[in-house]
PyMOL CGO cylinders between C-alpha atoms (Angstrom):
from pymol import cmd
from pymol.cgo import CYLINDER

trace = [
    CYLINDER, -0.41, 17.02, -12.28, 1.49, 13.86, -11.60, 0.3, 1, 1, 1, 1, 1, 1,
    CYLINDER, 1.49, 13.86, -11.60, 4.34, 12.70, -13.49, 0.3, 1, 1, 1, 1, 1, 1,
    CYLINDER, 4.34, 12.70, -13.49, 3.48, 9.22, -12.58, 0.3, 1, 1, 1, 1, 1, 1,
    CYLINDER, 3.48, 9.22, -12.58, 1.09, 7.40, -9.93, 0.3, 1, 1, 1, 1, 1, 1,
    CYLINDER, 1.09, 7.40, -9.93, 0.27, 4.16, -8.64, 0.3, 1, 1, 1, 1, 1, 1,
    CYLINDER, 0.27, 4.16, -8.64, -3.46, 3.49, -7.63, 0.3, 1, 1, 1, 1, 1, 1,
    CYLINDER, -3.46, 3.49, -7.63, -5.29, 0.42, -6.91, 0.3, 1, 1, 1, 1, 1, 1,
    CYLINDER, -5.29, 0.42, -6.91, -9.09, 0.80, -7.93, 0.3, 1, 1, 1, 1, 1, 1,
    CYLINDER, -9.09, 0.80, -7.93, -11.24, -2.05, -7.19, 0.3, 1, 1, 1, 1, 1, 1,
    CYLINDER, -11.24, -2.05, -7.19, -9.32, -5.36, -8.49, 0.3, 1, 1, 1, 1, 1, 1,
    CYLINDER, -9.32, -5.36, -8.49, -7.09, -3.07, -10.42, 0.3, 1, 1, 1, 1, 1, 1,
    CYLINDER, -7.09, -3.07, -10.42, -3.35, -1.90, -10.01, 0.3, 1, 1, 1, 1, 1, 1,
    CYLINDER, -3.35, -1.90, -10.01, -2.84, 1.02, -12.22, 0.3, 1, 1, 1, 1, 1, 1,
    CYLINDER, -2.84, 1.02, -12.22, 1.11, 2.41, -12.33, 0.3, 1, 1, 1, 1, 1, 1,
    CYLINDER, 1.11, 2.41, -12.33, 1.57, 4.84, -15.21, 0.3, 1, 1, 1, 1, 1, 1,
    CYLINDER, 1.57, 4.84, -15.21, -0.33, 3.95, -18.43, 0.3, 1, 1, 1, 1, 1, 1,
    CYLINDER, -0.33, 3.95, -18.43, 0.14, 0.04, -17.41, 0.3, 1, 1, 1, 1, 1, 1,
    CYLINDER, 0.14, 0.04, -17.41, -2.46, -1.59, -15.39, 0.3, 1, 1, 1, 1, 1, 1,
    CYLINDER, -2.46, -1.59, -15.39, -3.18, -5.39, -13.45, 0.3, 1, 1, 1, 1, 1, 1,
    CYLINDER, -3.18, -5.39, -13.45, -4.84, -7.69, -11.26, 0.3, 1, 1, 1, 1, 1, 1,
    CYLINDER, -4.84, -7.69, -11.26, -4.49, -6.57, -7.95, 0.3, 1, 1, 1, 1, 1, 1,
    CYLINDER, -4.49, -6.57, -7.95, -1.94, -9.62, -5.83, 0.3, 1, 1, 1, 1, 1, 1,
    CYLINDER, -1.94, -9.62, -5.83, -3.12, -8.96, -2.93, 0.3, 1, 1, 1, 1, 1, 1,
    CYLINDER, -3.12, -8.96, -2.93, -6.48, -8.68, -1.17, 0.3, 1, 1, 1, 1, 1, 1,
    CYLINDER, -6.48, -8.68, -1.17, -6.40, -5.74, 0.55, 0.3, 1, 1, 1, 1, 1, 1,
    CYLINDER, -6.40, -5.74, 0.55, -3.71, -3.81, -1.54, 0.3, 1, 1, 1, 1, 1, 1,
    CYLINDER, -3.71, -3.81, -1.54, -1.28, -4.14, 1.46, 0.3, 1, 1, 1, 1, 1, 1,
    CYLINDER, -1.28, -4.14, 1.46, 2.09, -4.81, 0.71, 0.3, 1, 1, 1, 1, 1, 1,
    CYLINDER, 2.09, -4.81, 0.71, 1.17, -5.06, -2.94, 0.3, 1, 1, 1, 1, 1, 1,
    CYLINDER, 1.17, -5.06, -2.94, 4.43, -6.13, -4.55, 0.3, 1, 1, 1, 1, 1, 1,
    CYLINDER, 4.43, -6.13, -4.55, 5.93, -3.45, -7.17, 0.3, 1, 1, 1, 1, 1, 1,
    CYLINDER, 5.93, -3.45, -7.17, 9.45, -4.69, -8.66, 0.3, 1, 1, 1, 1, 1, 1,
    CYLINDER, 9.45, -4.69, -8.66, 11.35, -4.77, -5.63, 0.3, 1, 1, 1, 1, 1, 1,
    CYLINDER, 11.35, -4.77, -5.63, 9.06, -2.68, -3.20, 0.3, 1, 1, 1, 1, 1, 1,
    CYLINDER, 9.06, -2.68, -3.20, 6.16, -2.85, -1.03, 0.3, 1, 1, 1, 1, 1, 1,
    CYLINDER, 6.16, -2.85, -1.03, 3.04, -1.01, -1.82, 0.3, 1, 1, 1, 1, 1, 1,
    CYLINDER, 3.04, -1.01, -1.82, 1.98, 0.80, 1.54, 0.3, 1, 1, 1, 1, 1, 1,
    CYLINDER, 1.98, 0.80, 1.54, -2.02, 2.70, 0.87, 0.3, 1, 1, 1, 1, 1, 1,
    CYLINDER, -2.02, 2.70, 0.87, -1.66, 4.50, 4.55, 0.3, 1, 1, 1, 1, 1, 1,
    CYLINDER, -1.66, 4.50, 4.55, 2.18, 6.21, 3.62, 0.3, 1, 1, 1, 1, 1, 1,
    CYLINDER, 2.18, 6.21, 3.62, 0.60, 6.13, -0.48, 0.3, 1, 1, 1, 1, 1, 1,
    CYLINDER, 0.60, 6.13, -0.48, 3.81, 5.28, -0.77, 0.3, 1, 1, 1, 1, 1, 1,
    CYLINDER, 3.81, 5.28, -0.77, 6.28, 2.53, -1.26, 0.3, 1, 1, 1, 1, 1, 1,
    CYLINDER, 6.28, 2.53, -1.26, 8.33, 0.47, 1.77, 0.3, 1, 1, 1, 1, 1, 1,
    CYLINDER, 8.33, 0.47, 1.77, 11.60, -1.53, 1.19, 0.3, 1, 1, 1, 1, 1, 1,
    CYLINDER, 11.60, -1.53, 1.19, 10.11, -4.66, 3.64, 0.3, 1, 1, 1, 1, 1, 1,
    CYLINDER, 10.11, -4.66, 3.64, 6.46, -5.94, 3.26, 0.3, 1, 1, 1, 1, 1, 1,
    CYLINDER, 6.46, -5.94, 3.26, 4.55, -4.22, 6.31, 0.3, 1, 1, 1, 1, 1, 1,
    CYLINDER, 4.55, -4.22, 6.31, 3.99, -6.55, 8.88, 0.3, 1, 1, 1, 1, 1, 1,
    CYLINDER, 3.99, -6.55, 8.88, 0.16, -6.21, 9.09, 0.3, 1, 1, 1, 1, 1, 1,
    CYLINDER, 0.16, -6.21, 9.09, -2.08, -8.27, 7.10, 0.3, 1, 1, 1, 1, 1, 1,
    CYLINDER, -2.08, -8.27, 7.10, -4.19, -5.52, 6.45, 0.3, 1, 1, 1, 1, 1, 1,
    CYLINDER, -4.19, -5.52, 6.45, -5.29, -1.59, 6.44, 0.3, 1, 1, 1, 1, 1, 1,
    CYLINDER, -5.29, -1.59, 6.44, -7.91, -2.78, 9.83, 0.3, 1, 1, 1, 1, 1, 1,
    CYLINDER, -7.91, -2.78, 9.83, -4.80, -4.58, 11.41, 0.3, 1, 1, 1, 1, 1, 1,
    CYLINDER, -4.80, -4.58, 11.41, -3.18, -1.32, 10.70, 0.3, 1, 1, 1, 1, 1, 1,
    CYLINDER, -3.18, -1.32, 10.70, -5.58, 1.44, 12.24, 0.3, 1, 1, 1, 1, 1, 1,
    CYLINDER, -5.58, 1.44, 12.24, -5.77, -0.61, 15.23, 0.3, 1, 1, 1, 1, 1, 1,
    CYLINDER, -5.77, -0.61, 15.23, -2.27, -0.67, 15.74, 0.3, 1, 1, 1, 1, 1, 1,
    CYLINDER, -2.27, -0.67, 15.74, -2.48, 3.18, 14.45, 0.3, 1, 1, 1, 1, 1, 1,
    CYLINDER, -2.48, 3.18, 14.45, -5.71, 3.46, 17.21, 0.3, 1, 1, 1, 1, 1, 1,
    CYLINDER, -5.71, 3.46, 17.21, -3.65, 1.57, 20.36, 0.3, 1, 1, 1, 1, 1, 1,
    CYLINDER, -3.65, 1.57, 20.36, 0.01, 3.44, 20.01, 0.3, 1, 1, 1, 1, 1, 1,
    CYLINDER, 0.01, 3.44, 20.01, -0.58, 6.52, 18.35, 0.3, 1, 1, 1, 1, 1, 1,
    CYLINDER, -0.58, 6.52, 18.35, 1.70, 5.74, 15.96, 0.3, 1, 1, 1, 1, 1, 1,
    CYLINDER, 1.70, 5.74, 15.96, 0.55, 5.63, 12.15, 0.3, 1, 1, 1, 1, 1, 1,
    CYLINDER, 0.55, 5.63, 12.15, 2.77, 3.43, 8.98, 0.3, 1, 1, 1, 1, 1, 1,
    CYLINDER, 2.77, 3.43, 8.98, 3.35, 7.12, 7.43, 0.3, 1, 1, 1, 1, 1, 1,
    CYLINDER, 3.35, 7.12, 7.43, 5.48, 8.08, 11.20, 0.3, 1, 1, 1, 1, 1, 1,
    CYLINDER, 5.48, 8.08, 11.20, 7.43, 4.88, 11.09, 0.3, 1, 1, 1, 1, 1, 1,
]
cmd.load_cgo(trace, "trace")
């Protein structure tokens, strides 16, 4: 059981028992108070990743080897 969980679902970003339209297209960077949304890492970054999106991302993740979750 989670204590608390951020999601996006269709056009929705859901954090706790709050919920809103999603900012950003792809969920990518999807600002949350002073953070970065990151649905690879399902996790949070400090900086806004600098791929426009998750495809952008698995290429980069498909050429190097290197994933968002092993930076």
């Amino acid at each position: 059981m989670a204590l608390w969980q951020f999601t996006l679902l269709g056009n929705t970003v859901s954090y706790g028992k709050k919920s809103r339209k999603k900012l950003t297209k792809h969920g990518c960077n999807e600002p949350f108070r002073d953070r970065y949304y990151c649905p690879q890492k399902k996790w949070f970054m400090k900086e806004p990743c600098p791929f426009l999106c998750q495809h952008e991302c698995r290429n980069y993740e498909a050429m190097c080897g290197l994933s968002m979750a092993q930076m």
